[in-house]
Every structure is written in C-alpha cells, then in structure tokens.
N, C-alpha and C positions, 0 to 999 in steps of 0.2 A: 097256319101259314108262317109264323114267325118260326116256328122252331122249321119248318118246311127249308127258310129262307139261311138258316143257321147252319144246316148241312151241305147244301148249293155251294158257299163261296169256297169254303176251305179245298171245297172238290176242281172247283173253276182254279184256283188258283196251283192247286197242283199239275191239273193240266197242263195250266201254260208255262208251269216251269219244266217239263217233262222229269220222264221217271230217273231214277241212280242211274249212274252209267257204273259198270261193274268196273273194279279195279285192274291194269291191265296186267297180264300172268308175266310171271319175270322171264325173262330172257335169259339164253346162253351167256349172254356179255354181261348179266348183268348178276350172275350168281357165280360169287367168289369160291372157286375151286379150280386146285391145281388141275384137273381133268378138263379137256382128253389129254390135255398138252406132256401131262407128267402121270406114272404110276412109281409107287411106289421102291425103290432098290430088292428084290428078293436076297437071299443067301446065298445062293449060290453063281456061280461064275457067269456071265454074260460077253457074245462074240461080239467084234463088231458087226456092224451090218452087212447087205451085199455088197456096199461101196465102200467099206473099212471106216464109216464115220463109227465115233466111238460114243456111244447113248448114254451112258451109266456114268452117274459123276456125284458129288457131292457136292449141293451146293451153299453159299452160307445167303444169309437175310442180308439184302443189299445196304451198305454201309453208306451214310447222306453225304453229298460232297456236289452240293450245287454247283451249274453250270450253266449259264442261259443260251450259250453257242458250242457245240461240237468245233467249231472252228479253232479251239484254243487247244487241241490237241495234238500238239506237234512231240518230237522225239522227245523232247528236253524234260515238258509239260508230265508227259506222262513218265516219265524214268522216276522224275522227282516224284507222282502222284503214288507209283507203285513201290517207289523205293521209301516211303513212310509206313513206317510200323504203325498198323491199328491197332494190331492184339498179340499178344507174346504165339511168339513159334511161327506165325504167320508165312513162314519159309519154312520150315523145316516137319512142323506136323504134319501127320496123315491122319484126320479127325476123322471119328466116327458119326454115325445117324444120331442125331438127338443132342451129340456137345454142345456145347455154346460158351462163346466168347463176347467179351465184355470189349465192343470198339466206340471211340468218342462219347463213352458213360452210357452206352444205348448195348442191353443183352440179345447179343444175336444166337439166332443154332445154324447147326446143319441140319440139310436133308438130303437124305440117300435116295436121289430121282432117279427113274430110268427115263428117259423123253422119249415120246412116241416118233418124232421124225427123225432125219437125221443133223436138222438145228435146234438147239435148245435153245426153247423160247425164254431167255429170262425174264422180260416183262411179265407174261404169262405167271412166270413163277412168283414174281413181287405182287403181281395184281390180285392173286390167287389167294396169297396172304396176307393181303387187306396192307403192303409196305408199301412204300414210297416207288414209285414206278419213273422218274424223272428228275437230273443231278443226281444220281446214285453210282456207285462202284461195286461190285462183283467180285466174289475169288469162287473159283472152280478147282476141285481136285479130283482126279481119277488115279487108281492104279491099274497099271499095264503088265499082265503075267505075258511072258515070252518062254514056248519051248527051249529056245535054242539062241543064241546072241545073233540080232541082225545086224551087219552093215550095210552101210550108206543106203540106211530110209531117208527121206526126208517128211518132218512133221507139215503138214498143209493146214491153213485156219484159214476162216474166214470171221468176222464180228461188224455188228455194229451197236456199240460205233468202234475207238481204239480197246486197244488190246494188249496184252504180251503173256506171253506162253516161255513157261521154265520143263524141262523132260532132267530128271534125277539131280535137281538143283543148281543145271546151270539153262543160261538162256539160249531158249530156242529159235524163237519170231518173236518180231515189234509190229503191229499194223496200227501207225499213227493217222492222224486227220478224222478229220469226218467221213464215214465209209457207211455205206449200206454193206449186206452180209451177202456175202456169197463164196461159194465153196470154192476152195482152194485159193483164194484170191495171196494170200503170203505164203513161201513156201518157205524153211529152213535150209541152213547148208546141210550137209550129209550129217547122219547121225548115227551114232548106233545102239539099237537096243540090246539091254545085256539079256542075257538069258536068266530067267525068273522074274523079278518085283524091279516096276521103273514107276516110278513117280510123274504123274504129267500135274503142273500146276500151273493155272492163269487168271488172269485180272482185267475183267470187261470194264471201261467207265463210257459212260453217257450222259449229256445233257438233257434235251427233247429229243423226241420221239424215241422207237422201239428198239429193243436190244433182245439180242442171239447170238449166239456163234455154233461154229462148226468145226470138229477136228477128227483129222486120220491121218496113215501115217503110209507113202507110194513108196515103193520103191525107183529104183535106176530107172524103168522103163515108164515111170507115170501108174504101175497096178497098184490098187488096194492092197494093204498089208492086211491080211482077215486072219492068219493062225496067230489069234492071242486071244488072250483071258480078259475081259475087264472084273476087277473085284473092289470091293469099297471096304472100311472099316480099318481096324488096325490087329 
C-alpha cells in the first residue's frame, strides 16, 4: 500500500495542474523577413507598373534620428534634417546591392528591393531586418532609363510621414508635416526626363508609427508615365 500510495500523488498532482500546453507556432508578424513585402532586385531592367508607380529601388538600413512627434516636421525641420551629411557622396552616389556606408559610427548597406505593391513598405523593410523601425531616416535611390527625353512630367509622391525627393540632383517635392501616405498626395512642377539614365533620389523621416512611400512620374494630362526602365546598380 505504501508504495501503492507513492504512485497515486505525483499522478493526482499532475492532474490538477493539467498537461503542457504546446508552444504557440510563430506568426507572420512575428518571423522577421523582408517577404512578401520585398523580393529581391533581379539584373535585369524592370517597368513601372500599371499605374507608373516605380517598385525597384535601393534602399539603405534606416539611419537612428529620434523623434517622439511627427509634428516637428515642418519645411525648415526637414531641409536642415536632409541637408546633413551622414555618409560621404550621400548626394551624388548611385550605390549598388550589398555597399555599405558608415552613418553616425553605425555600418549601414543597401538593398536592391523590388516591393510587391506599388508603396514601399519601409517599416516592413526595417522590421524585416531586425533595425530600428521608429525616430529613424531613410534614403531611397532608383534609376530611371528613358527612351527618349520627356517634358513636362511631373514627379507625384506620396510618404509617411515627411519626405523630399531630388530627380538628376536637383529638388523635386518637399512633403512636410505629419502625413499618412497616399498616392499622389505632392506633385512637382514640370519636369523633364532626359533621354537615357535619371537619377531619382529621396529621404523618408519618421517618428511613431509606419512608413512608405510611393512614386511615378504623370504627364500633362494626369496618365502614368510606363515607357521606362527602372535599373539599380552602377
């Protein structure tokens, strides 16, 4: 009976604490990968899409530059924010997949994204990489192959939160303030792309919450501009 009595509790006492509960399986949200949101840049040339947003970009690992309000995002704010040098050439290079640049002593790279929609999620893309996803800054670079010289396109963006957008190193759109994203929301004055290689380059910053943006390029009537090349690389 004693050893009877010996088997009994430890049984009783598992009962009442019921069995393991199994470990719960990870989630989409919860396994860091640029997918679906991003694949990777292939070699060869990509169009814009059916509405002229342009997918293919290079983008670098978001640079830390705390912020506890979007609200401080006025014209000034950001001119001064983007017009600080984090890393040599920051104007003028066209970086390839895999460089990397040394900003405020922290080694960033690029990556040569295609983004599945036509807003590039960059949260997604910070989050994806296990960076900093909030106070952070962005630079975006694409190049634009053109058959033939356009005029008067005008480039359209939308971001959130601010923004500003340079096409063949001068400035194109400013979208100051605290802004949710949505397409077309700044448009440029007239513009023209040259015929061959145009540089489009821009700079998302954000406090809280999410960041993206969107860009194509209308002509006079408001249509998508779609005969172009996007190509990355140098």
């Amino acid at each position: 009976m004693k050893s009877f009595r010996s088997i009994i509790l430890p049984v009783s006492l598992i009962l009442a604490l019921g069995t393991p509960q199994a470990r719960p399986a990870p989630t989409a949200d919860s396994v860091r990968s640029l997918s679906p949101y991003f694949t990777s840049a292939s070699s060869g040339a990509l169009a814009p899409d059916a509405d002229g947003f342009l997918r293919r970009w290079l983008l670098l690992e978001p640079i830390v530059k705390p912020n506890r309000s979007n609200t401080v995002f006025t014209d000034s704010y950001i001119r001064n924010a983007f017009g600080t040098e984090y890393f040599p050439g920051q104007f003028t290079v066209v970086p390839a997949d895999g460089d990397t640049v040394t900003a405020d002593s922290a080694r960033l790279a690029w990556h040569g994204l295609d983004a599945s929609g036509f807003n590039v999620k960059l949260f997604r893309f910070a989050w994806g990489l296990n960076k900093p996803v909030y106070g952070v800054l962005f630079w975006a670079v694409t190049v634009v192959e053109s058959p033939k010289e356009i005029r008067n396109v005008r480039m359209a963006v939308g971001s959130n939160s601010a923004s500003m957008w340079w096409l063949n190193g001068k400035e194109a759109v400013i979208l100051s303030g605290d802004r949710r994203m949505k397409m077309d929301d700044c448009v440029s004055k007239r513009l023209t792309l040259n015929r061959g290689r145009n540089v489009i380059r821009g700079a998302v910053i954000n406090g809280p919450g999410m960041s993206d943006f969107c860009v194509r390029f209308i002509d006079e009537n408001g249509e998508p501009v779609r005969e172009l090349a996007l190509k990355i690389g140098k």
